[in-house]
Structures are given as C-alpha cells and as structure tokens.
SEVO-27927 format. One record per residue (C-alpha): residue number from 0; x, y, z. Coordinates in steps of 0.25 Angstrom, whole numbers. Layout:
REM SEVO-27927
<rec num="NUM" x="X" y="Y" z="Z"/>
...
***
This chain:
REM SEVO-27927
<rec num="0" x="421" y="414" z="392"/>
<rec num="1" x="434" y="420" z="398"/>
<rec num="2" x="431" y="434" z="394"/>
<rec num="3" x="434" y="448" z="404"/>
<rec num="4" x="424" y="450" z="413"/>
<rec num="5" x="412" y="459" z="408"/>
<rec num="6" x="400" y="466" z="415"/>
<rec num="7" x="388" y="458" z="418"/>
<rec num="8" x="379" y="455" z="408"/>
<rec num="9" x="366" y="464" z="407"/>
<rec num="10" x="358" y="463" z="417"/>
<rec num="11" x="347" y="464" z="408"/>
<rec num="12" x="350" y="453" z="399"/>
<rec num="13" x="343" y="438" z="403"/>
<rec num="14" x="349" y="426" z="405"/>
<rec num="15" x="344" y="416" z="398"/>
<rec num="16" x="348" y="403" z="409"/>
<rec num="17" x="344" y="411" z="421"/>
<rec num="18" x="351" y="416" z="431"/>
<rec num="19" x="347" y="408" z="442"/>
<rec num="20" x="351" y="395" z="436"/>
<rec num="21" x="365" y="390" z="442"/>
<rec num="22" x="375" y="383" z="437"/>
<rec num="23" x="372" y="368" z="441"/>
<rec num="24" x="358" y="371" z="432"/>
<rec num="25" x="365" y="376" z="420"/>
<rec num="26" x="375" y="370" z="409"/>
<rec num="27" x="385" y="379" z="412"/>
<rec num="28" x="399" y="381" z="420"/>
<rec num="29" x="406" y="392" z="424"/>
<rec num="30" x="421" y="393" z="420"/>
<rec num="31" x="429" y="390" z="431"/>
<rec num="32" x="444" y="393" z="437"/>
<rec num="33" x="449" y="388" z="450"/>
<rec num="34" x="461" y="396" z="453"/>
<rec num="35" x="471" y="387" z="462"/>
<rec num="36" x="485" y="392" z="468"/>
<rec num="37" x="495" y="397" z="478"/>
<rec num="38" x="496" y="405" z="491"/>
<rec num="39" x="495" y="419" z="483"/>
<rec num="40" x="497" y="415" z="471"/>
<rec num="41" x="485" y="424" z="466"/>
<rec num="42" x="474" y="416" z="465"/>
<rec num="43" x="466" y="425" z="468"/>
<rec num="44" x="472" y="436" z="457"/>
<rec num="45" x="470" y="426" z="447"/>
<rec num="46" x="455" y="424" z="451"/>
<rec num="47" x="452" y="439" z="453"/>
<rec num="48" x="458" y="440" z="437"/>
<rec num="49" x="448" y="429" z="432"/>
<rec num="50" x="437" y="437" z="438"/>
<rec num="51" x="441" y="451" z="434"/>
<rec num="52" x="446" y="448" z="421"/>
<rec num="53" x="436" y="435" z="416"/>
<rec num="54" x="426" y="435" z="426"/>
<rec num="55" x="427" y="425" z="434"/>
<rec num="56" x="419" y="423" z="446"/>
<rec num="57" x="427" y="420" z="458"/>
<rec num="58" x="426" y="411" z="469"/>
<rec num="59" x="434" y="410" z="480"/>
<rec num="60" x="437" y="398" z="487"/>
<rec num="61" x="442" y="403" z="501"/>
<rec num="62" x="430" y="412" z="501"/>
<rec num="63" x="423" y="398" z="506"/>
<rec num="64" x="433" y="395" z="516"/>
<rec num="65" x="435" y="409" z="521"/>
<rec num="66" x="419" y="408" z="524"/>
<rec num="67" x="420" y="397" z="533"/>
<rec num="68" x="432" y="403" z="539"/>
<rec num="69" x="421" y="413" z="543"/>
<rec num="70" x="411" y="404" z="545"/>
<rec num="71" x="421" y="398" z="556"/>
<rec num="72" x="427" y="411" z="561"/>
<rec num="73" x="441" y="406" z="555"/>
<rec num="74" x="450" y="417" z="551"/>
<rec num="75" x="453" y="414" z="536"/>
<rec num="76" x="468" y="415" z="538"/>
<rec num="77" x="475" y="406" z="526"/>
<rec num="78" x="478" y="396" z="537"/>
<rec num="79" x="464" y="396" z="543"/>
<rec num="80" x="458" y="395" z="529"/>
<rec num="81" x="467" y="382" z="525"/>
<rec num="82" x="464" y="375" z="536"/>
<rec num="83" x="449" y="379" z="535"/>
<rec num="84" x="450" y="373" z="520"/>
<rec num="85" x="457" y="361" z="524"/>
<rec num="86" x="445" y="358" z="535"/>
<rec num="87" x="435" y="360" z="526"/>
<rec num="88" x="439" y="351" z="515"/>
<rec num="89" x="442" y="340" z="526"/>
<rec num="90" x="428" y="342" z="534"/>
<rec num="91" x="420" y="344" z="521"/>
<rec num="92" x="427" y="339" z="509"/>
<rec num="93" x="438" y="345" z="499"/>
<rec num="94" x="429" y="349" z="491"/>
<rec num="95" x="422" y="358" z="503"/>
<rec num="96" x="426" y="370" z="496"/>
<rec num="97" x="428" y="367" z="483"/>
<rec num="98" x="414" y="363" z="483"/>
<rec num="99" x="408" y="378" z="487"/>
<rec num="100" x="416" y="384" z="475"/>
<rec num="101" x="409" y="375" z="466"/>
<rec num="102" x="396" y="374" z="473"/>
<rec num="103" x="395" y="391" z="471"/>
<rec num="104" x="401" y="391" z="455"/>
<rec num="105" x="389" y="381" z="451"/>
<rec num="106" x="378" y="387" z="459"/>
<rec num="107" x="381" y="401" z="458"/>
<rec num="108" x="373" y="410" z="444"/>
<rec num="109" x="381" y="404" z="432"/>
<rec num="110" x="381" y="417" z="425"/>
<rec num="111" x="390" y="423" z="437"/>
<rec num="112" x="399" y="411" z="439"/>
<rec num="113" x="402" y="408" z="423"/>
<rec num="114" x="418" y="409" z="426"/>
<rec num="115" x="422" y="407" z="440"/>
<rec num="116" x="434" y="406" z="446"/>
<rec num="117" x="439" y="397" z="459"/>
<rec num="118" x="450" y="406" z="468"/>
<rec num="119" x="456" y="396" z="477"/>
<rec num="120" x="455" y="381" z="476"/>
<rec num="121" x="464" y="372" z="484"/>
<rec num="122" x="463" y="359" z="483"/>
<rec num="123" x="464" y="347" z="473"/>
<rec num="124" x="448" y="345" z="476"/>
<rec num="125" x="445" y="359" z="473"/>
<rec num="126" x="452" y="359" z="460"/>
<rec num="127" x="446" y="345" z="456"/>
<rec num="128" x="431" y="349" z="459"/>
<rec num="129" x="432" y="364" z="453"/>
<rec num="130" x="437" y="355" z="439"/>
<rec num="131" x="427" y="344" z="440"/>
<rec num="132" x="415" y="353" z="445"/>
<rec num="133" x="417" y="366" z="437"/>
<rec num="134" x="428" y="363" z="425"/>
<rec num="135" x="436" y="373" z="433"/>
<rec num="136" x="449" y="377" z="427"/>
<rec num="137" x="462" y="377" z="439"/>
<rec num="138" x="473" y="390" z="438"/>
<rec num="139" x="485" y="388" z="446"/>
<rec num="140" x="491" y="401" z="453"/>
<rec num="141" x="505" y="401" z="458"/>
<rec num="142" x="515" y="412" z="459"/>
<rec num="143" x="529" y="411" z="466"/>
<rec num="144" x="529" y="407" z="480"/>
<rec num="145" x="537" y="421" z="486"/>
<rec num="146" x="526" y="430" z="477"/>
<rec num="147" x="514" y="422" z="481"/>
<rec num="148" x="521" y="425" z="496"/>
<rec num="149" x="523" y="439" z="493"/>
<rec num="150" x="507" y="439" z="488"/>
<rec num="151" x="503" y="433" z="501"/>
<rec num="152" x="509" y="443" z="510"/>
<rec num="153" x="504" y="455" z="504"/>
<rec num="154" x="491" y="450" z="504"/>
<rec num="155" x="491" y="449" z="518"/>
<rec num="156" x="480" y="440" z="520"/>
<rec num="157" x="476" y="432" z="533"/>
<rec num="158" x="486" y="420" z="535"/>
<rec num="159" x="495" y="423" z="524"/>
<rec num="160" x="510" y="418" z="527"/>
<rec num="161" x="519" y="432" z="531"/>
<rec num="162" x="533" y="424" z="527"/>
<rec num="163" x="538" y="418" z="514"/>
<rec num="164" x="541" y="404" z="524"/>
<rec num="165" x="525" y="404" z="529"/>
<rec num="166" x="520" y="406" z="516"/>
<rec num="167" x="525" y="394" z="510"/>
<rec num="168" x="524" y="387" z="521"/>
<rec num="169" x="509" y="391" z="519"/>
<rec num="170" x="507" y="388" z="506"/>
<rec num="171" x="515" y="373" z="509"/>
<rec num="172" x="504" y="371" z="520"/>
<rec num="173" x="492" y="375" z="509"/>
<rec num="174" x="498" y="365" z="498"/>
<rec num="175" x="498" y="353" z="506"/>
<rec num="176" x="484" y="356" z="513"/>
<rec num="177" x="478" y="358" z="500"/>
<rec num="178" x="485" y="350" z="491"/>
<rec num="179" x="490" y="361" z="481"/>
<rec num="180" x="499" y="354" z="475"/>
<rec num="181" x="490" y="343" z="468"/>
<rec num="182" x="480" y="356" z="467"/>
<rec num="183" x="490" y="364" z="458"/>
<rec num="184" x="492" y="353" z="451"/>
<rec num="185" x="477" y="352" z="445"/>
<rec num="186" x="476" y="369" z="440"/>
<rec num="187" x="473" y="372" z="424"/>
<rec num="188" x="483" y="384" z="423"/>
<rec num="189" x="493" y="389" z="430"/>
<rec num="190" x="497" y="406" z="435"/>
<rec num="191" x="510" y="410" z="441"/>
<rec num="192" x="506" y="422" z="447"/>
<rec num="193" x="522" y="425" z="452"/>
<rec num="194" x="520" y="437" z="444"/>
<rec num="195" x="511" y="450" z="442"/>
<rec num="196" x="496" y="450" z="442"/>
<rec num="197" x="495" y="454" z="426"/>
<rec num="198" x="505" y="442" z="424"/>
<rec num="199" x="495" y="434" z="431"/>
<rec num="200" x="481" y="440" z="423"/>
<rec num="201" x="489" y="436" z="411"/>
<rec num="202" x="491" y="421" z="415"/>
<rec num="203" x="476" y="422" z="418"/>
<rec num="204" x="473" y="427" z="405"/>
<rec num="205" x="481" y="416" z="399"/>
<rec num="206" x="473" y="403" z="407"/>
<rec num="207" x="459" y="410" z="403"/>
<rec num="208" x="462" y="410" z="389"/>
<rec num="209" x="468" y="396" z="389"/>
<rec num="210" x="455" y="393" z="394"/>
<rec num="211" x="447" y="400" z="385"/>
<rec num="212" x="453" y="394" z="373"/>
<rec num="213" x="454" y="380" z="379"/>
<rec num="214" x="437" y="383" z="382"/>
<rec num="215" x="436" y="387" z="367"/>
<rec num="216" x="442" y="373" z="363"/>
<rec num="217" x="433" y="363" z="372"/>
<rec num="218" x="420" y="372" z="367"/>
<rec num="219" x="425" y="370" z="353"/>
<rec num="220" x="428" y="356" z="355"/>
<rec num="221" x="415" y="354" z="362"/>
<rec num="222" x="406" y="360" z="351"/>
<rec num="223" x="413" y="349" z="340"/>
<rec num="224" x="409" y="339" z="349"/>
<rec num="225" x="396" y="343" z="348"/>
<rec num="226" x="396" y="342" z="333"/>
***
C-alpha cells in the first residue's frame, strides 16, 4: 500500500473497472493524509516527501484560495490570503474550502488519486470533514519557533514577517483567527521538524510504517469477522 513510488503501469495493460469510473461509483477509497502545522514548520517538505517517496498525489489547499485571489485581483500576500479565507468561510460556510478538496479526491480517476495527501488544512472543520468524509489520517508539523522564523525569511515569500517580533506576532493572529489550538489538538502523529530534512524523512518513514502495520491489523481483524 505504502510502497516507493514506481513507473506507471503498462499502458498496454486493461483495466478491468474502467477508467472512467470515479470514486463515488466504486467501492473503493483512496489513502488519505492531511498535513496540519505551523508558519514554516515544513508542511510543505513533508507533503513533497509523501509524494516523491510513496506516491502520494498532492493537493494544495491555498491553491483554492490563491485562485480566487486572482479571480479578485487580491495580491496573495499571507495577510491578504488570511483575510480572504476568513471571508469565505463566513460568506459561504466553513467548510467552503474544505469542501473543494474533498469534492476533487472523490470525483477525480481512482487509479490516479489511490493515496492523496492534503497540504494545508486550517481549521477544526476541515480536520473533522477530511476524517468523516475520507477516513483521513492528520500529521502535525512543528519546529522551534526561532528555526521556523529563520525558514520564513529565506524563503522570502510575499507577506512573510522581516523580524523575529512580527513573526510571532503573525503567527498569534493566524491561531486565534483559525482556531489552531483546538486544530493541533485533533492530528494523528506528530514531526518536529527543529532539525535537518533527512531527520524529518525519517520521522515520516516512522508514521507510514505505523500505519502500514496498524492497516495490516484491522484487514486481519476484518477478514475473522467475516468467518
């Protein structure tokens, strides 16, 4: 299930369900990880990790955002893009977003989204809806607040805080818009990522195994049942 990502299949071979049946029309659901975290705690390290080394397709919450920021001619500053969010769940529900991640994983092919992986939910709602609706499993990412600092300004993205004092007062304004504490609170695994990128591969490795074997035992315990 959790195996390093292969090659496509032969073109040549036949799929015996079809390929344009989707997900709602078939008894099957994909494997899927939210990943929740921290200004720069490497959310998105961790997601790119589950796609280069299991597979994983990747879907990007702020991708949704950052396209109605366009829509609107917005500049997808963090600030702008917060504010944007906040909006959205009030005009249209708190699920609004939420909603388009889950909407693409069960209408899209099943053979190309089998193990999917969700960068950047926020919120209680989205955590909730991602375990009711898909059986999502929820990894934490946290790193020292000075590293994740350090992070952010080298990235250099648009919005991002220039001082240690407006990055955390950044980050206190994101957690009480968003509810991050109670969010945290509900994840499956956690990574410190304080440390070095193969120290964070390998804590990855660790929850994908942990998984594997906790899979193995409810398909065992399933199969008895039967009997």
């Amino acid at each position: 299930m959790f195996c390093k990502s292969k090659k496509k299949r032969n073109k040549n071979k036949k799929d015996k369900r079809g390929k344009g049946k989707m997900l709602q029309k078939l008894n099957f659901r994909p494997f899927v990880i939210g990943v929740i975290g921290t200004i720069a705690s490497g959310k998105d390290s961790v997601s790119n990790y589950l796609v280069k080394r299991y597979g994983f397709k990747k879907i990007v919450m702020s991708n949704f955002l950052r396209a109605e920021a366009r829509k609107r001619k917005i500049k997808p500053t963090r600030d702008n893009l917060r504010k944007l969010q906040a909006e959205l769940r009030k005009n249209f529900g708190e699920d609004y977003l939420v909603n388009k991640a889950i909407e693409m994983i069960k209408t899209k092919d099943h053979m190309s989204m089998r193990n999917v992986v969700i960068d950047g939910l926020r919120t209680t709602v989205d955590v909730e809806l991602v375990k009711k609706e898909l059986e999502a499993k929820i990894i934490l990412v946290d790193a020292d607040p000075f590293v994740r600092f350090m992070r952010a300004k080298k990235r250099g993205r648009k919005g991002d805080s220039t001082t240690y004092e407006q990055f955390l007062h950044q980050e206190a304004i994101e957690s009480a818009t968003f509810n991050f504490h109670k969010t945290f609170k509900m994840a499956d695994f956690k990574i410190d990522n304080s440390g070095s990128l193969e120290e964070m591969e390998k804590q990855v490795d660790k929850i994908m195994k942990e998984m594997r074997k906790k899979k193995e035992k409810e398909k065992v315990k399933k199969e008895k049942s039967k009997r």
